[in-house]
C-alpha distance (Angstrom), angle and dihedral (degrees) to the residues before:
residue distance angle dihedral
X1 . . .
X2 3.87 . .
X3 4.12 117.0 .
X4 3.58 120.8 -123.2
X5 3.54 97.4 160.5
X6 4.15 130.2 41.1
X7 3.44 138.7 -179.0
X8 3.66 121.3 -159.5
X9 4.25 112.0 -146.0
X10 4.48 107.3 -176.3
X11 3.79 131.6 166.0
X12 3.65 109.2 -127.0
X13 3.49 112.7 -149.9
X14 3.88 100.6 87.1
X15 4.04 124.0 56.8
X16 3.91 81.8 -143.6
X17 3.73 81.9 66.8
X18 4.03 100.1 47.4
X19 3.66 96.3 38.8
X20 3.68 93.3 57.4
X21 3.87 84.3 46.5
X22 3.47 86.2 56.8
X23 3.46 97.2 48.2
X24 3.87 97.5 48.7
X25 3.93 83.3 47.6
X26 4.20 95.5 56.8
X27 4.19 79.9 43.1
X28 4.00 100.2 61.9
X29 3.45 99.7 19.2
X30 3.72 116.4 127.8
X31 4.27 84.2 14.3
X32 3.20 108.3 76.6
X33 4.25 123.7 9.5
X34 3.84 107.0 -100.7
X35 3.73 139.8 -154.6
X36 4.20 136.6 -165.3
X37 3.73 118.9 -150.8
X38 4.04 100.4 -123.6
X39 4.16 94.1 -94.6
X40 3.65 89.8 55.6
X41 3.78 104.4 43.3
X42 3.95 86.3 40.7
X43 4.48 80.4 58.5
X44 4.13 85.8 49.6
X45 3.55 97.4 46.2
X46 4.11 87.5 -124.9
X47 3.46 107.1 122.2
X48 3.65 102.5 159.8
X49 4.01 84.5 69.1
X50 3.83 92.6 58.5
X51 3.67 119.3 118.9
X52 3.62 132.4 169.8
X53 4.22 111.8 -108.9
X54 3.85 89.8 -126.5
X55 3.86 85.1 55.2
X56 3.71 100.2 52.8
X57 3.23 108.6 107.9
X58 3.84 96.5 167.2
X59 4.16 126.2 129.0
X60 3.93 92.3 -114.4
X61 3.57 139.0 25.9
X62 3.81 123.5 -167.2
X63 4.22 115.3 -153.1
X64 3.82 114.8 -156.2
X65 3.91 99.2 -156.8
X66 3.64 144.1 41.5
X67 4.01 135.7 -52.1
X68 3.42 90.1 -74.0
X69 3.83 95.4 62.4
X70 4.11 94.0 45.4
X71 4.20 87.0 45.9
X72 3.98 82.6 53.6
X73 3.77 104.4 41.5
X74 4.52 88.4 44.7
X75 4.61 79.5 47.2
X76 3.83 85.7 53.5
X77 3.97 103.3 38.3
X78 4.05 114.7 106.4
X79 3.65 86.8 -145.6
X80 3.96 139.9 8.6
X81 3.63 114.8 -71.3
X82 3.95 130.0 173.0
X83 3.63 111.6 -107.8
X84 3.97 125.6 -146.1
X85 4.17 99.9 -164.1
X86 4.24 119.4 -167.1
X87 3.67 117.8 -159.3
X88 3.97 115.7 -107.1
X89 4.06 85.6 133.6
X90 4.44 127.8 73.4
X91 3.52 111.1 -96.5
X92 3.11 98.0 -7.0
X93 3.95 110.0 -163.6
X94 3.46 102.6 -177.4
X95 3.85 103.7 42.4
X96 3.80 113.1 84.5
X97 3.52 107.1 -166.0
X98 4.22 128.7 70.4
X99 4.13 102.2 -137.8
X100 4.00 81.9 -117.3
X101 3.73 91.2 64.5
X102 3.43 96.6 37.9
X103 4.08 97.6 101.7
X104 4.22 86.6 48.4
X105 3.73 88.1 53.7
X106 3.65 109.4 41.9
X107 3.86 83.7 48.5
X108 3.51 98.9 57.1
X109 4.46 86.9 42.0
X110 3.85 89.1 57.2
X111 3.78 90.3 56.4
X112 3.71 90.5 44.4
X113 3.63 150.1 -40.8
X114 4.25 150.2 -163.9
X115 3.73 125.5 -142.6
X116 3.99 121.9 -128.7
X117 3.81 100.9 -147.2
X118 4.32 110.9 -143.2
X119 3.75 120.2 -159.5
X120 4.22 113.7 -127.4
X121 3.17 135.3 -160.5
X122 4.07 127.3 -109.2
X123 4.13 111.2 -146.1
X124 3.60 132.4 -175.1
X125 3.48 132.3 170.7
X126 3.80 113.6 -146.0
X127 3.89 87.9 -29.9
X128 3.40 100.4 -46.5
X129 3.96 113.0 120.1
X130 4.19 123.5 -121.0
X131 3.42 132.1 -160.2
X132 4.21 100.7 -87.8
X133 3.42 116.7 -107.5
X134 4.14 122.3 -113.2
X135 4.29 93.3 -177.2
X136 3.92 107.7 8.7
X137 3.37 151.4 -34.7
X138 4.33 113.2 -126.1
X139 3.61 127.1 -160.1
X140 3.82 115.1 -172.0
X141 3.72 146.6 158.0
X142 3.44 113.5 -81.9
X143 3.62 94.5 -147.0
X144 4.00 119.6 44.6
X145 3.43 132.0 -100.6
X146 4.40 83.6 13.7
X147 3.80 111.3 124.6
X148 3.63 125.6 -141.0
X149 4.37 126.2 -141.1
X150 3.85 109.7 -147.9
X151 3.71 130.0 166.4
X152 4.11 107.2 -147.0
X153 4.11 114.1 -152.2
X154 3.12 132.8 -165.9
X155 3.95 124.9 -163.0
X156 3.68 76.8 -22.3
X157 3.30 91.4 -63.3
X158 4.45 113.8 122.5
X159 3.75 115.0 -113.3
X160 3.78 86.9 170.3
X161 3.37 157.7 -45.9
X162 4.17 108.2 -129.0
X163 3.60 136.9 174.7
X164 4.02 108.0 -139.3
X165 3.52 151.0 136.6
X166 3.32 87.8 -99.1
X167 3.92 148.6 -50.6
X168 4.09 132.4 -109.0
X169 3.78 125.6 -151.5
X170 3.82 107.3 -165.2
X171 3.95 139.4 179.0
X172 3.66 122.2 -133.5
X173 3.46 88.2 -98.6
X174 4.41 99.8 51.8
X175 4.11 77.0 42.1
X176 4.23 77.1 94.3
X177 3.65 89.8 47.9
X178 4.03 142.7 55.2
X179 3.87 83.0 -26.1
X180 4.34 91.1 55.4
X181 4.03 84.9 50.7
X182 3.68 96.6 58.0
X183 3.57 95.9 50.3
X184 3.86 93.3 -88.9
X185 4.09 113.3 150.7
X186 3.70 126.0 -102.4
X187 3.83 113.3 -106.3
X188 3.83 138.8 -161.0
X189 3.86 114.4 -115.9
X190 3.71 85.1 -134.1
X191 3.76 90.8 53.3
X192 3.86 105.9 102.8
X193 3.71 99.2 -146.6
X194 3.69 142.3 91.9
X195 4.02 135.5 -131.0
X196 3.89 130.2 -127.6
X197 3.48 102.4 -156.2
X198 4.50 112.7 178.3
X199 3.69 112.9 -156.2
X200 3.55 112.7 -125.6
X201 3.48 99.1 -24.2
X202 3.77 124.0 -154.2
X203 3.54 99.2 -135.8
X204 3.92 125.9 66.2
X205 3.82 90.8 -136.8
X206 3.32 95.1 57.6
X207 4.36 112.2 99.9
X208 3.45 143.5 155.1
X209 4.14 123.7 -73.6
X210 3.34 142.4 -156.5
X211 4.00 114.1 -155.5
X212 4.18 126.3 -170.2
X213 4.01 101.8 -99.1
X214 3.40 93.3 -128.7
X215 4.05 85.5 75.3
X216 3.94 128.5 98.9
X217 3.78 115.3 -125.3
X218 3.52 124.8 -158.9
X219 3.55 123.1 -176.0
X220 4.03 108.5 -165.9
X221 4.13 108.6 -157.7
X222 4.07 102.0 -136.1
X223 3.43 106.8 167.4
X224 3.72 141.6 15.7
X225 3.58 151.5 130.3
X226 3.43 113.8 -110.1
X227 3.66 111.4 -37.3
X228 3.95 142.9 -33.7
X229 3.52 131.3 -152.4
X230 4.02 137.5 -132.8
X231 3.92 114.2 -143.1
X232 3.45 115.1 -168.7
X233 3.74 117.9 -154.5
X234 3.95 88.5 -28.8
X235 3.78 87.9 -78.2
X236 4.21 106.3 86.5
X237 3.49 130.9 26.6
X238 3.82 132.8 -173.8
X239 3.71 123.9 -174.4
X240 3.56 111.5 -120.1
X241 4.39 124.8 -162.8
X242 3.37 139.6 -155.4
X243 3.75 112.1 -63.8
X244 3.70 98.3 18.1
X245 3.95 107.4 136.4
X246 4.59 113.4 -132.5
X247 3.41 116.0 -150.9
X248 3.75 122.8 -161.2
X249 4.14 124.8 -174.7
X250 3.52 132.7 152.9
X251 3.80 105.2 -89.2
X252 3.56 117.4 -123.3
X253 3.78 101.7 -128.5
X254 3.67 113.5 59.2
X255 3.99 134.4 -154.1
X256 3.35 120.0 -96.9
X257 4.20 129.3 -148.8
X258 3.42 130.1 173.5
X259 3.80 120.5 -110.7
X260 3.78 119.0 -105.9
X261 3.38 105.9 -174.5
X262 4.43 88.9 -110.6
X263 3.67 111.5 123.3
X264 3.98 111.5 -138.8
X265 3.39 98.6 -120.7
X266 4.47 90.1 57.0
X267 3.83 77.7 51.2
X268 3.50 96.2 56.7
X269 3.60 97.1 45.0
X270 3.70 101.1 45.2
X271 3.88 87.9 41.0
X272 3.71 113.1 42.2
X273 3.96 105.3 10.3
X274 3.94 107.6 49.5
């Protein structure tokens, strides 16, 4: 696939992060037609390039940032769109390219590129749609040091029923994430499955899953004090109660990323090992 069209999505509290923006801007300019979310083109001083992310409708978009900017930008998109991340984050899981490769990369992306597709997650809480979930899905206490009673389902079938701090519900691809830190499993993209993951669970059978994605997971809220919340990706939150009924399926439109060439398992290694 050859661009014709790309939008350009940046954090905006670094000059690392603009000046690379700047630099991928002088790169594709007058090759392909080119957008700025608002922030970005605001930083540039080009305002008659600005567009809204939920009004991109463009065949790439480039983030300058971290994970949390691509998890934002693929939140805010009206409809799936492969995503070309640079690093101006930490580790940075989700964006491909180092800054100093950046020039190399876009270059070979303008001639052509292939899509990577990611399975999400669909969520609803007693019927009521979320946005779908690209890493996880969190549901913790929202008061510290409160523990939470679920019972986890799935296809109506009970997994469990586990007092903890909380519980994660993560893709293959958050499975290097929030999921990884609480002693979740490392998954393959291409693995179509997702992982339960309680949070400091008070019960020493209790341990992480990994369910086909084809299942339904419900996640019935027993017992609490007060209320919890459900985070989704680190960008929405809803405050769930006691009672309330979660349901988790495997959303229908996936993410999309370009291809760099990086297998997962080099990405791993250099990323999370050494």
């Amino acid at each position: 696939m050859k661009p014709r069209t790309i939008g350009i999505v940046s954090r905006c509290d670094t000059t690392d992060a603009i000046e690379i923006v700047e630099k991928v801007r002088k790169q594709i300019q007058g090759k392909v037609e080119v957008v700025f979310d608002p922030r970005s083109a605001t930083e540039l001083g080009i305002l008659k390039c600005s567009t809204p992310i939920d009004k991109m409708h463009v065949d790439l978009i480039i983030t300058v940032g971290g994970d949390g900017t691509i998890l934002r930008a693929i939140q805010l998109l009206s409809k799936p769109t492969p995503i070309l991340g640079i690093n101006v984050g930490e580790v940075g899981f989700l964006v491909e390219v180092a800054p100093e490769k950046a020039d190399t990369v876009i270059h070979e992306v303008l001639e052509e590129f292939e899509v990577e597709r990611r399975t999400r997650l669909d969520i609803s809480v007693n019927g009521e749609k979320l946005p779908p979930a690209t890493n996880e899905a969190a549901i913790i206490t929202s008061r510290p040091a409160k523990i939470l009673q679920f019972q986890i389902l799935i296809d109506e079938n009970e997994l469990d029923t586990i007092r903890a701090d909380g519980l994660i519900l993560a893709t293959p691809t958050g499975s290097t994430a929030y999921s990884m830190s609480a002693g979740g499993p490392i998954v393959d993209p291409k693995v179509d499955a997702f992982v339960i993951v309680p949070l400091a669970p008070f019960k020493l059978s209790a341990r992480p899953w990994v369910v086909p994605a084809n299942s339904e997971i419900i996640v019935k809220l027993l017992r609490l004090k007060k209320e919890a919340t459900i985070v989704i990706d680190g960008q929405y939150s809803k405050v769930v109660q006691k009672g309330d009924i979660i349901k988790f399926t495997k959303a229908e439109e996936p993410a999309l990323f370009v291809k760099t060439g990086e297998s997962f398992y080099s990405k791993v290694k250099g990323k999370l090992v050494t």
